[in-house]
C-alpha positions as CSV (number, residue, x, y, z in Angstrom):
1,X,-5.9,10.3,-33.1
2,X,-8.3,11.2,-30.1
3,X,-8.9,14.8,-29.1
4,X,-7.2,15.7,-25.8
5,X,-10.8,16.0,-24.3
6,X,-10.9,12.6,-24.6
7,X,-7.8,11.7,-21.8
8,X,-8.3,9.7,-18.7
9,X,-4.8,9.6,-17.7
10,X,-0.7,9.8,-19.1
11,X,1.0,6.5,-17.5
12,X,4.6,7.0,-16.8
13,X,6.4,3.6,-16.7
14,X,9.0,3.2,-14.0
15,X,10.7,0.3,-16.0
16,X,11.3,2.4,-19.1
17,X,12.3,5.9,-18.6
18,X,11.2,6.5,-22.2
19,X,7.4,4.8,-22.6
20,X,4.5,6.1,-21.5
21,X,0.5,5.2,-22.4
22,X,-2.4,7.3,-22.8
23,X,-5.1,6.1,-21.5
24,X,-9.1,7.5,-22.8
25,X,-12.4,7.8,-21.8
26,X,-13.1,5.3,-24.4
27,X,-10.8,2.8,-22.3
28,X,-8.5,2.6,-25.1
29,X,-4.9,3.0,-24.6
30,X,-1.6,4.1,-26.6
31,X,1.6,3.0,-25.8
32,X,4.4,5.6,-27.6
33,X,8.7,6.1,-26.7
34,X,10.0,9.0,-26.7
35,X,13.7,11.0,-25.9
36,X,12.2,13.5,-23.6
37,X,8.7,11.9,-22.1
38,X,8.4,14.2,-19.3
39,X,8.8,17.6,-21.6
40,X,6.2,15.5,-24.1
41,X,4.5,14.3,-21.0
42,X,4.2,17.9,-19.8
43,X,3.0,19.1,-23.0
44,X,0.0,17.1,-23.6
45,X,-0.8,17.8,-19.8
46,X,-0.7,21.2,-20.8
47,X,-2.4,21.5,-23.9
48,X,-5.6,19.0,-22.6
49,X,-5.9,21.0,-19.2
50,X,-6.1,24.4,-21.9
51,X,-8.8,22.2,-23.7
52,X,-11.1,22.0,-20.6
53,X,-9.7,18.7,-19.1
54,X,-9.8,19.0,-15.7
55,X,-9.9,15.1,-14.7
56,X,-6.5,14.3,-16.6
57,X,-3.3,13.6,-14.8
58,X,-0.4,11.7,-14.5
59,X,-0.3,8.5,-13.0
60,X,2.4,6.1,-11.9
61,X,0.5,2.5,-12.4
62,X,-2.0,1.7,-15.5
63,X,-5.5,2.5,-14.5
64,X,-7.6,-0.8,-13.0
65,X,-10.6,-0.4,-15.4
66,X,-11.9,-3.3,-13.2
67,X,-12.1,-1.5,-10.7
68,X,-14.4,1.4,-12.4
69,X,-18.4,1.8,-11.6
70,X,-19.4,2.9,-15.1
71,X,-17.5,4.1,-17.9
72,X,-14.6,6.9,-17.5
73,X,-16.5,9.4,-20.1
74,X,-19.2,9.9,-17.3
75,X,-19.1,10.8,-13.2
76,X,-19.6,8.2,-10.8
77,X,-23.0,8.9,-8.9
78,X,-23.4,10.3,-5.8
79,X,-23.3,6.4,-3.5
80,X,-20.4,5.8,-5.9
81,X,-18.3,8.6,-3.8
82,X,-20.0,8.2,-0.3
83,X,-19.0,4.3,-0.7
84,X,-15.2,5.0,-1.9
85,X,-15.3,7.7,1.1
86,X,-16.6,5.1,3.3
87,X,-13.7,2.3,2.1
88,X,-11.0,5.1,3.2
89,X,-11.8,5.8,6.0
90,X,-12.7,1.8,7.4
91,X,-9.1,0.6,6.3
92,X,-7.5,3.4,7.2
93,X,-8.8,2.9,10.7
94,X,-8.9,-0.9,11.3
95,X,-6.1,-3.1,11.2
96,X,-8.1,-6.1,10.6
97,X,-9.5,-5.2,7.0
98,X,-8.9,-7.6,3.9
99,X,-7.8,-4.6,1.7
100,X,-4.9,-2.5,2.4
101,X,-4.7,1.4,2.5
102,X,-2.9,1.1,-1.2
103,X,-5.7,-0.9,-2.9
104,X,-8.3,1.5,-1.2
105,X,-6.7,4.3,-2.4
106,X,-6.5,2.9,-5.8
107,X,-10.2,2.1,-6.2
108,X,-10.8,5.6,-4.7
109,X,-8.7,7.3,-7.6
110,X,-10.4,5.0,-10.5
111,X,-13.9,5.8,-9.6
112,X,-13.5,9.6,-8.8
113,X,-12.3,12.3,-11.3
114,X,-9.0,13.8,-10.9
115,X,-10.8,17.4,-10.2
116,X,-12.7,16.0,-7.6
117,X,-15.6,14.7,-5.7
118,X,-18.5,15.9,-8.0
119,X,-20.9,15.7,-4.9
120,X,-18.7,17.4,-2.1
121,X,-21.9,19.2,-1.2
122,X,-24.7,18.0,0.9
123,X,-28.0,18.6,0.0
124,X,-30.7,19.4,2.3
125,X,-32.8,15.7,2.7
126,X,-34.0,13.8,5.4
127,X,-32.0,10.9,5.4
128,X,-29.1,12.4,3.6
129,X,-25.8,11.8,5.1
130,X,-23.5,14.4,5.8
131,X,-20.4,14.2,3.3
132,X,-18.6,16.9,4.8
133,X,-17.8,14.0,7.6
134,X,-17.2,11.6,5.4
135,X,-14.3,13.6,3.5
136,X,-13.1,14.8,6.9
137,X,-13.0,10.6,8.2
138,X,-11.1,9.7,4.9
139,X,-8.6,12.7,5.3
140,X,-8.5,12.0,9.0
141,X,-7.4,8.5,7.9
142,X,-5.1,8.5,5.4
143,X,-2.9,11.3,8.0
144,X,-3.1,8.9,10.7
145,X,-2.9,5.4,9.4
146,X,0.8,3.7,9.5
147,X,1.0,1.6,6.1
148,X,3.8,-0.8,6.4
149,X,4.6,0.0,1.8
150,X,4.9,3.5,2.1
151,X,7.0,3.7,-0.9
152,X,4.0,2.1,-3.3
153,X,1.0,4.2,-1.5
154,X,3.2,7.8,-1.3
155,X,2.0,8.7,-4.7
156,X,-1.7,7.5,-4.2
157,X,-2.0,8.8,-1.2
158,X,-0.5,12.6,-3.2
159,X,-3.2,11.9,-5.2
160,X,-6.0,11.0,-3.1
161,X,-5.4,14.3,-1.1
162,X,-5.6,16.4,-4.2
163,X,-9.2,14.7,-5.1
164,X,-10.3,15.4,-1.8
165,X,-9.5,18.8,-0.7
């Protein structure tokens, strides 16, 4: 038994209307059935987010711990964002990339926390870069670009926009 602090994400499984994982910052995960998993679903959603958990939610597809620069307990740093920012906006721009808008949007979600990008706000520097623009190119592309598996990326992209704005 974990406290609700402790709650990466709840994983709805599209094969069984029943199961659904819990998924912690300790990257261990608990598989449980049950009659009503949207009402329980809803519940724990509930009763974490009245604990002070702002980064959990409910997910679709199991989280890709591979994916994740440094452990789900702690914040990604500051290049962590401005590089999964960067990856947005590139693939949702260019046609030639290797990834696809999906698997961009998926290693965006892993590495930033549900409430959102911890360093929205650019400090005064010399060399800093200016993340407003960055946020604005990543929104700018995920509107515009035309991604041939718009059933798999609908709710990522849901996602993504919530994390951004």
């Amino acid at each position: 038994m974990q406290p609700l602090t402790d709650i990466w994400a709840l994983i709805r499984h599209a094969e069984d209307p029943q199961m659904f994982t819990i998924e912690y910052n300790s990257m261990s995960k608990s598989t449980y059935t049950c009659q009503d998993r949207d009402a329980l679903l809803a519940s724990i959603l509930d009763g974490a987010r009245g604990n002070k958990n702002r980064d959990i939610c409910v997910q679709a597809m199991k989280t890709n711990m591979g994916a994740r620069i440094g452990p789900l307990y702690l914040p990604v740093e500051e290049e962590v964002e401005s590089i999964c920012l960067k990856l947005l906006a590139e693939v949702g721009t260019k046609k030639d990339t290797t990834q696809t808008l999906g698997e961009a949007t998926r290693f965006f979600n892993t590495n930033v926390s549900y409430s959102g990008l911890a360093h929205a706000v650019t400090e005064e520097r010399l060399f800093g870069e200016n993340k407003e623009r960055l946020i604005s190119n990543a929104l700018g592309a995920l509107c515009v670009s035309d991604c041939p598996t718009v059933k798999e990326t609908r709710s990522l992209i849901s996602t993504q926009m919530r994390r951004l704005v």
